[in-house]
C-alpha positions in Angstrom: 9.4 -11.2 -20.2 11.5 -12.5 -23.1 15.1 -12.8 -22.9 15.3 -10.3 -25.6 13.4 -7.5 -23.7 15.6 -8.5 -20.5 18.8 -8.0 -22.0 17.8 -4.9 -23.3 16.2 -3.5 -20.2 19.6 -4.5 -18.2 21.6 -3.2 -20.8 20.0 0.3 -21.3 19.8 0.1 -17.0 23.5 -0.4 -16.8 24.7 1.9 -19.7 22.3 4.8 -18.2 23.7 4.6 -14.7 27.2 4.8 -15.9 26.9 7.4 -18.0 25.2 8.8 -14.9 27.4 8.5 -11.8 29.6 11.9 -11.2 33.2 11.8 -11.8 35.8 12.5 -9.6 36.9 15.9 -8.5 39.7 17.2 -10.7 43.4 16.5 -9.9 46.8 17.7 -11.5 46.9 14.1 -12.3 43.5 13.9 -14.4 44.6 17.0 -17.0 47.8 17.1 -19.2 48.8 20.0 -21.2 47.7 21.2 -25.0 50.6 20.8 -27.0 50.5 24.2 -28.9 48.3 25.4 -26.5 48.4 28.6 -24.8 51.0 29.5 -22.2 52.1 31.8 -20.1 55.4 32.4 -19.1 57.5 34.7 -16.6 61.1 33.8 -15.7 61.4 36.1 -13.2 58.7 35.0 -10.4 59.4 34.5 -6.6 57.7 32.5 -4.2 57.0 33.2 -0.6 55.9 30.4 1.2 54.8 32.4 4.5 52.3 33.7 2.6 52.3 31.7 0.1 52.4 34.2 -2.6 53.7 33.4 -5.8 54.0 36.6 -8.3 56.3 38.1 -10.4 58.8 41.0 -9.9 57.7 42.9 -12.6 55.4 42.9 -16.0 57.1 40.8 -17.8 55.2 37.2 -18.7 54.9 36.3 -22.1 51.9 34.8 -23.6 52.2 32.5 -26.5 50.4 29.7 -28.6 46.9 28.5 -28.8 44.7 31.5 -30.7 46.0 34.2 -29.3 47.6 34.8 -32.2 50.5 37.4 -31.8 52.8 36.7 -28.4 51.7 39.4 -25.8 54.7 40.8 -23.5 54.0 42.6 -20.6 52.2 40.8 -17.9 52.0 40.3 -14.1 51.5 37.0 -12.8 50.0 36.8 -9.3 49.1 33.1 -7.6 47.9 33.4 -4.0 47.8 30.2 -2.2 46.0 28.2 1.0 48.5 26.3 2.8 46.9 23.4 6.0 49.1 21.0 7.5 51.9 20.7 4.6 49.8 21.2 1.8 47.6 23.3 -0.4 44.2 23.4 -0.4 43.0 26.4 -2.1 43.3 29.9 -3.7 43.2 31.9 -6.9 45.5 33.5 -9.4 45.4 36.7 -11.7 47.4 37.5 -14.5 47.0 41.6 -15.6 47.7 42.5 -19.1 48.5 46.4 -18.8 46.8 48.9 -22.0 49.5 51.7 -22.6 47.5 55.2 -22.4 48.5 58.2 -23.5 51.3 60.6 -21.7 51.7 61.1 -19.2 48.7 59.1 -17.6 50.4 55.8 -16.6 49.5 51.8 -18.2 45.6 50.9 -17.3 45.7 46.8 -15.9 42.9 44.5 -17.0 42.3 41.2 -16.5 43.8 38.6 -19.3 43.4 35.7 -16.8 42.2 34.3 -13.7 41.2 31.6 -11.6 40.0 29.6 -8.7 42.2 26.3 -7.1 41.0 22.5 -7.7 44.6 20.5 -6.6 47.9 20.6 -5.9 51.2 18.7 -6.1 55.0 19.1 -5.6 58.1 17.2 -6.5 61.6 18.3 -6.1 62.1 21.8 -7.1 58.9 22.4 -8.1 55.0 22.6 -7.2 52.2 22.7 -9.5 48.8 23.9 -9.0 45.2 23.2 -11.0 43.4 25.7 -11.7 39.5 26.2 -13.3 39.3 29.5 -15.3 37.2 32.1 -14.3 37.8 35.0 -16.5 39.9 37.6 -18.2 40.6 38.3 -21.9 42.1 35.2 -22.8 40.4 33.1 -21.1 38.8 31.8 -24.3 42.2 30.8 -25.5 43.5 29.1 -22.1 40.0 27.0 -21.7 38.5 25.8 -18.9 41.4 25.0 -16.9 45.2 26.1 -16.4 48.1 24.2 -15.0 50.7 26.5 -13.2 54.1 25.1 -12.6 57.1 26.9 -10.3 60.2 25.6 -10.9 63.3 26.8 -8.7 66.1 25.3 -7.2 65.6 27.0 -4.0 62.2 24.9 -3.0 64.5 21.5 -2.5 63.3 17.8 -2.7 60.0 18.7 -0.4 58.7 21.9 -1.1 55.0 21.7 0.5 56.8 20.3 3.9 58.3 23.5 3.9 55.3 25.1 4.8 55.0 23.4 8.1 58.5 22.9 8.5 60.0 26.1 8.1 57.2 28.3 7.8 59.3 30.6 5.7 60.9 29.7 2.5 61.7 32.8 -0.2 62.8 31.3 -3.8 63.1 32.8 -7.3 62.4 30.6 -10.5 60.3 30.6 -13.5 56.5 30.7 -13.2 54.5 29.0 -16.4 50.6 28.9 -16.5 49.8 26.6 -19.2 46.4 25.3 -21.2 45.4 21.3 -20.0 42.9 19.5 -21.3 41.6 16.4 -19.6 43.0 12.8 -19.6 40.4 11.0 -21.8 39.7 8.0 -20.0 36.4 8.6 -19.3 35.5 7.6 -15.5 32.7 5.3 -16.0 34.4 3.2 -18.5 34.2 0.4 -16.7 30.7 0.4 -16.0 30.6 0.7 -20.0 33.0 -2.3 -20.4 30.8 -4.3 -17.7 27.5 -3.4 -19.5 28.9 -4.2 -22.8 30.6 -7.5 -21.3 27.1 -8.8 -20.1 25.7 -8.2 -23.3 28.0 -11.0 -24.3 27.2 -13.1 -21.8 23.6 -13.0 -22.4 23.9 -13.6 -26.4 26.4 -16.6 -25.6 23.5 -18.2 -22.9 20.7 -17.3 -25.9 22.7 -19.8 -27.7 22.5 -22.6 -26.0 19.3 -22.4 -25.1 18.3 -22.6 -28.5 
């Protein structure tokens, strides 16, 4: 086989199994919020970590930005959480927009948003949680996946120790669910860069052999 064949064998060989391998699961870490991008935003949540039940006290999240055009008032923000040894592991959230009916029947609730838990991580005062997007109205607007961030001064410098420490730890702060997109570094980049690195390495060594 010529050396031109070879190097084009190895380079297609290398290029297709790094386009190829899976990437990593998604973490908090991996994503970063849409600047403009639709939010969600309730300032009167509370958080019970024996249950681990973050919700608001009453319909009143705004939702803002992105394309959902006018901001919509009105909704209930529920986050129901897995805690294991000190941390999360899973769970799901809902947010209910509420459709005013005529007197005196009372407000129907439908789903403007909803999903299912990838990762979690805290810091002090607050905890935030990934999440893939599963449905609901706006879930068009929000994408494929949200970030929701708690922020109080009640959860201290270690809020997921908490959980194991105390068991029971009831806070009120603001509760934000918020449109990420992904970090774009693309995992097998340096596959790519090795591929593309022996490409050169081949064309310098065709060199001097000729």
């Amino acid at each position: 086989m010529s050396l031109t064949k070879l190097k084009m064998a190895l380079s297609i060989l290398i290029l297709w199994f790094a386009l190829g391998v899976p990437t990593q699961a998604a973490s908090v870490s991996s994503f970063f919020p849409v600047v403009g991008g639709a939010s969600i935003t309730d300032a009167t949540a509370s958080m019970g970590l024996s249950s681990v039940l973050v919700s608001a006290n009453g319909p009143a999240g705004l939702a803002v930005g992105g394309t959902l055009g006018s901001p919509i008032p009105g909704l209930l923000s529920t986050a129901t959480l897995v805690p294991l040894g000190g941390s999360l592991v899973g769970g799901s959230f809902s947010v209910l927009e509420f459709t005013q009916l005529p007197p005196p029947l009372p407000p129907t609730p439908t789903s403007f948003l909803s999903g299912t838990f990838l990762d979690a991580v805290s810091g002090p005062n607050f905890i935030e949680v990934l999440f893939s997007v599963d449905g609901g109205s706006a879930a068009s607007s929000f994408g494929a996946h949200v970030l929701m961030s708690y922020f109080s001064v009640d959860l201290g410098p270690n809020p997921l120790d908490a959980l194991s420490l105390q068991g029971v730890l009831d806070t009120t702060g603001t509760l934000t669910f918020a449109a990420v997109t992904a970090v774009p570094i693309p995992a097998t980049l340096p596959l790519v860069l090795t591929a593309l690195g022996f490409l050169g390495f081949l064309k310098r060594r065709r060199s001097h052999l000729t």
